[in-house]
C-alpha positions as CSV (number, residue, x, y, z in Angstrom):
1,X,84.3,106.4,91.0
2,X,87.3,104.6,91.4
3,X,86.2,101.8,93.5
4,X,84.1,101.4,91.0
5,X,86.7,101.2,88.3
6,X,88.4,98.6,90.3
7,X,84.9,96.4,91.0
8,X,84.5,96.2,86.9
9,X,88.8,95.4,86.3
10,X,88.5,92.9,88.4
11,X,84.7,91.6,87.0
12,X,86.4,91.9,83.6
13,X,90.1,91.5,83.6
14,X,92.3,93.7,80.9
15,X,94.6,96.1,80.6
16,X,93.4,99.9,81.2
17,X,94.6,103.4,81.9
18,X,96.7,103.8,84.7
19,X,94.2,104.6,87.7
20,X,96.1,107.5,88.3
21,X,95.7,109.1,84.9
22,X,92.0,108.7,85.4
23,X,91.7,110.1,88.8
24,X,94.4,113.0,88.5
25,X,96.1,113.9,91.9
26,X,95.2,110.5,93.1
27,X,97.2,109.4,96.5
28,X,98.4,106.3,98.1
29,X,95.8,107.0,101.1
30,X,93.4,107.5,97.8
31,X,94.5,104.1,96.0
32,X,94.1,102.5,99.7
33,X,90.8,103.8,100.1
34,X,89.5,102.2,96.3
35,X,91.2,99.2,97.7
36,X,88.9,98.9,100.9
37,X,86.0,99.3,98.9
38,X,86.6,96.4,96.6
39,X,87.4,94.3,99.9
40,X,84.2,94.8,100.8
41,X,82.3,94.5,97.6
42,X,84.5,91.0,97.8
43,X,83.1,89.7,101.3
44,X,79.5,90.9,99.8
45,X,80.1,88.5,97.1
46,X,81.3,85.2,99.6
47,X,85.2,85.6,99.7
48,X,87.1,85.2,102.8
49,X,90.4,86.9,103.8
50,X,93.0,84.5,104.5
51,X,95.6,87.3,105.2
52,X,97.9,89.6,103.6
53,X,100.3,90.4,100.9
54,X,103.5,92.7,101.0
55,X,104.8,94.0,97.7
56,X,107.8,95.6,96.8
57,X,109.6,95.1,99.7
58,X,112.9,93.9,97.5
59,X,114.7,97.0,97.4
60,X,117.0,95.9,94.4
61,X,114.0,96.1,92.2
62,X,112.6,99.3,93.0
63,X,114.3,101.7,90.2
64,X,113.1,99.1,87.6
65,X,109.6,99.6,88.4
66,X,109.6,103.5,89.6
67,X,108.4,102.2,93.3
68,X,110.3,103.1,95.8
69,X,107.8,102.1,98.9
70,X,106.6,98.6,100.1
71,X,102.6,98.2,99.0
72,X,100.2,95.6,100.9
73,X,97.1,93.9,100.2
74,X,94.5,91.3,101.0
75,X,94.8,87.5,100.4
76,X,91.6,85.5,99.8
77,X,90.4,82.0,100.3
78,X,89.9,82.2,96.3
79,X,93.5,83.5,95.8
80,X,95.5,81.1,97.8
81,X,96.4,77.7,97.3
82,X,98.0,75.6,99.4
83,X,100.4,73.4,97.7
84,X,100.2,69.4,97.8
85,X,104.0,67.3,98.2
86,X,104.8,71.1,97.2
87,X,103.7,70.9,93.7
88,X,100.5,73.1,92.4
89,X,98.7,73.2,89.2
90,X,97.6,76.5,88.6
91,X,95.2,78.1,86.2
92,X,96.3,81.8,85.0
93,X,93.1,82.8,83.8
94,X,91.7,85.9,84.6
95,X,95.2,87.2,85.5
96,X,96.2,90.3,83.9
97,X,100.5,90.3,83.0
98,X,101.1,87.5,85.7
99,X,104.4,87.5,86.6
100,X,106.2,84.8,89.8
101,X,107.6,85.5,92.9
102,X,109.4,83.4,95.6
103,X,108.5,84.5,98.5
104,X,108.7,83.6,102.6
105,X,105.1,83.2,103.9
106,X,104.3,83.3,108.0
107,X,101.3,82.0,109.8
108,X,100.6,84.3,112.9
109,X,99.0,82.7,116.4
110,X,98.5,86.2,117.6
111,X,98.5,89.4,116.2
112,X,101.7,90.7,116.2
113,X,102.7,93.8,118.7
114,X,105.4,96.3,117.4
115,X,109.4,95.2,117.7
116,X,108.0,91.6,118.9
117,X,106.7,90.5,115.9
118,X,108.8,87.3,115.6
119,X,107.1,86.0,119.0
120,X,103.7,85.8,116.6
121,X,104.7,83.7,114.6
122,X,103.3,80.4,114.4
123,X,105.0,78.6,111.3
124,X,106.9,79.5,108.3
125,X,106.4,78.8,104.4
126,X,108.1,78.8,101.4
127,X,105.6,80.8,98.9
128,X,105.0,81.9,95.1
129,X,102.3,84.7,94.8
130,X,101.6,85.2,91.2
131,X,100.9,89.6,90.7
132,X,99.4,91.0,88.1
133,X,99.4,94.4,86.6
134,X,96.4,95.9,85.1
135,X,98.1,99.4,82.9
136,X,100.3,98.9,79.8
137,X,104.1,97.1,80.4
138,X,104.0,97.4,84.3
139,X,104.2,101.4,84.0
140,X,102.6,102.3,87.6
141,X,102.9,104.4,90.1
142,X,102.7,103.4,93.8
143,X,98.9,104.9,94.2
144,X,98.1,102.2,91.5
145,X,99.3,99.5,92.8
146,X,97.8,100.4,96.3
147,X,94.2,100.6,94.7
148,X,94.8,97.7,93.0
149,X,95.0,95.7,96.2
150,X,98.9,95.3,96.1
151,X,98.9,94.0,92.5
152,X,98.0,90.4,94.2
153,X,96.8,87.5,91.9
154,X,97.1,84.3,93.7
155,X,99.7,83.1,96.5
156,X,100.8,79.3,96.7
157,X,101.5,78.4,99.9
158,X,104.1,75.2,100.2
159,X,105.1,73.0,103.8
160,X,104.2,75.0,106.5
161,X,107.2,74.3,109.2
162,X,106.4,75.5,112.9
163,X,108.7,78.1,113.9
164,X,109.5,77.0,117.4
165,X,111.3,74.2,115.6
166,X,113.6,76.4,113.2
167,X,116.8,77.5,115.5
168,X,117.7,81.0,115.4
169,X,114.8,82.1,113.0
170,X,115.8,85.6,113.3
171,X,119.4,85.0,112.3
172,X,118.9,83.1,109.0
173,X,115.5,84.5,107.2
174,X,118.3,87.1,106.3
175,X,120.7,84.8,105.2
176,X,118.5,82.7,103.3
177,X,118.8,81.9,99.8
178,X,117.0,81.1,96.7
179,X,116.9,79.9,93.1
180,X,114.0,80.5,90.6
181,X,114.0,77.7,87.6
182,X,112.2,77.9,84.7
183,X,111.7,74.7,82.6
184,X,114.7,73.1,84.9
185,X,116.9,76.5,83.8
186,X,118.1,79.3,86.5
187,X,116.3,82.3,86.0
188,X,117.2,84.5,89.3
189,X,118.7,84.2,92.6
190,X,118.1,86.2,95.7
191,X,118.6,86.0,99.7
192,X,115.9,87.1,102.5
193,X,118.3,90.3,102.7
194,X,116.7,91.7,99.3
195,X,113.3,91.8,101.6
196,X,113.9,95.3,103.9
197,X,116.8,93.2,105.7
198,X,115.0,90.3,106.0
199,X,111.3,89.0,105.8
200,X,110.5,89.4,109.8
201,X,111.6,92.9,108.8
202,X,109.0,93.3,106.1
203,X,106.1,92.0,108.7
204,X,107.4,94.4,111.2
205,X,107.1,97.0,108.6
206,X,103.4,95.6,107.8
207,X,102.7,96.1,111.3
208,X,104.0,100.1,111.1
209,X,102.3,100.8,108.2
210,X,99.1,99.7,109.5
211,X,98.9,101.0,112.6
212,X,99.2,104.6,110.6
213,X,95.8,103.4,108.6
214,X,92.6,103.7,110.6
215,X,90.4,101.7,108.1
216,X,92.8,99.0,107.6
217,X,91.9,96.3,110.2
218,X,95.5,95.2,112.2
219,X,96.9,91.8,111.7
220,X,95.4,89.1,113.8
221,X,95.8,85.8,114.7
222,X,95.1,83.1,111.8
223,X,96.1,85.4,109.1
224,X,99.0,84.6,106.7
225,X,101.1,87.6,105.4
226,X,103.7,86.8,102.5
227,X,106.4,89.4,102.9
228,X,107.8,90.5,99.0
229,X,109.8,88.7,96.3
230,X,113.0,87.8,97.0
231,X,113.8,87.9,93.2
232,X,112.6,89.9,90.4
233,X,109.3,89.0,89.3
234,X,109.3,87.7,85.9
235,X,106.4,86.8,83.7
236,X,104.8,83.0,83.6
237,X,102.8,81.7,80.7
238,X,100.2,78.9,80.4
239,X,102.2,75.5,80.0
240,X,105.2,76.4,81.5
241,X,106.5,75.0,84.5
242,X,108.9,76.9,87.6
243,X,110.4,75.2,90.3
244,X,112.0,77.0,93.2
245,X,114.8,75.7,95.9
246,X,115.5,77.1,99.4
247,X,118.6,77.0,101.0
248,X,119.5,78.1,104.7
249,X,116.1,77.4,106.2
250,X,114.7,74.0,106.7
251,X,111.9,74.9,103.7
252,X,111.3,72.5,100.6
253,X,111.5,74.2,97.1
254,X,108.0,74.5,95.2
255,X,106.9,73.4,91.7
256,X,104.3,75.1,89.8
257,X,102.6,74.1,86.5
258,X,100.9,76.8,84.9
259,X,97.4,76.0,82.8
């Protein structure tokens, strides 16, 4: 069974078969389902849910990887760190392909309703989730990725600023900007526009999608959601070290050292 395929990937990380070439005629509803079940394998075992994750919410990325459709999944309290004088030491063990993405991270108050989503939101991060990809050279196909809970690997959450004190929020997640270094060197560059528009745009599109899945539980209040890369993602190796700098929101860059 597939839920069992993704229980043992996860128990012993490697590269496989795509889950889709396993289960012929498998379907994002199919993938989401696999997904649940490892969720709750995952609370058997002692893991919390923190939140959630968007992927592929960057549009300029999508004919590079074949997806053409934003993914979500589940953030745990073993998969997030928040970041210290936003720097983080992280370990990339166990990760399959890791690859970095700056991201803009919300904290919600109160779960948000549709078209109001901006009135849930509590505070406002700079992020870097690390994905991962468990089939040959990122080759996948959008039911993947949806089994494989979003491709998430860990999320670093930096300052968390509260978002009654950012002026015109709305106005300037899309106008946003940032710059992904590697080793002190520019990498990529990318705006909050890549992110359907702009990142409230991706959590109202969280919110949609959602509401169309009766097993999925809604959004609530607590729960951080990291809306999608506003870069490329590219891939991070043990000893390296990225640094990230925000411009247009009141956000500090983050630094990351990977072990």
């Amino acid at each position: 069974m597939l839920a069992d395929d993704l229980i043992e990937i996860h128990a012993h990380p490697r590269e496989r078969e795509l889950f889709s070439a396993s289960y012929p005629g498998l379907t994002t509803e199919a993938g989401y389902a696999g997904a649940g079940a490892l969720h709750r394998h995952r609370l058997s075992l002692g893991w919390r849910p923190l939140g959630r994750k968007i992927g592929f919410t960057n549009r300029t990325i999508w004919p590079r990887y074949g997806i053409y459709e934003p993914i979500w999944g589940t953030v745990y309290d073993r998969t997030v760190l928040f970041a210290e004088a936003d720097s983080a030491a992280l370990p990339l063990e166990g990760l399959v392909q890791p690859r970095i993405e700056p991201e803009i991270c919300f904290g919600l108050r109160a779960a948000p309703r549709p078209g109001a989503a901006l009135d849930a939101i509590e505070w406002v991060a700079h992020s870097i989730e690390i994905v991962q990809c468990h089939h040959a050279a990122w080759k996948v196909t959008l039911a993947d990725c949806a089994a494989d809970n979003g491709l998430h690997g860990r999320l670093i959450v930096g300052t968390r600023v509260a978002a009654s004190g950012i002026g015109q929020l709305a106005e300037r997640l899309p106008k946003l900007a940032v710059t992904l270094r590697k080793e002190g060197i520019v990498v990529d560059q990318g705006t909050g526009a890549n992110v359907l528009d702009s990142p409230l745009l991706a959590l109202e599109h969280l919110v949609s999608v959602l509401s169309r899945q009766p097993a999925a539980p809604p959004l609530a209040a607590g729960e951080i959601v990291t809306t999608g890369t506003l870069t490329d993602a590219h891939p991070v190796r043990p000893g390296e070290t990225w640094s990230t700098e925000i411009a247009g929101l009141p956000l500090p860059g983050l630094r990351v050292r990977f072990q």
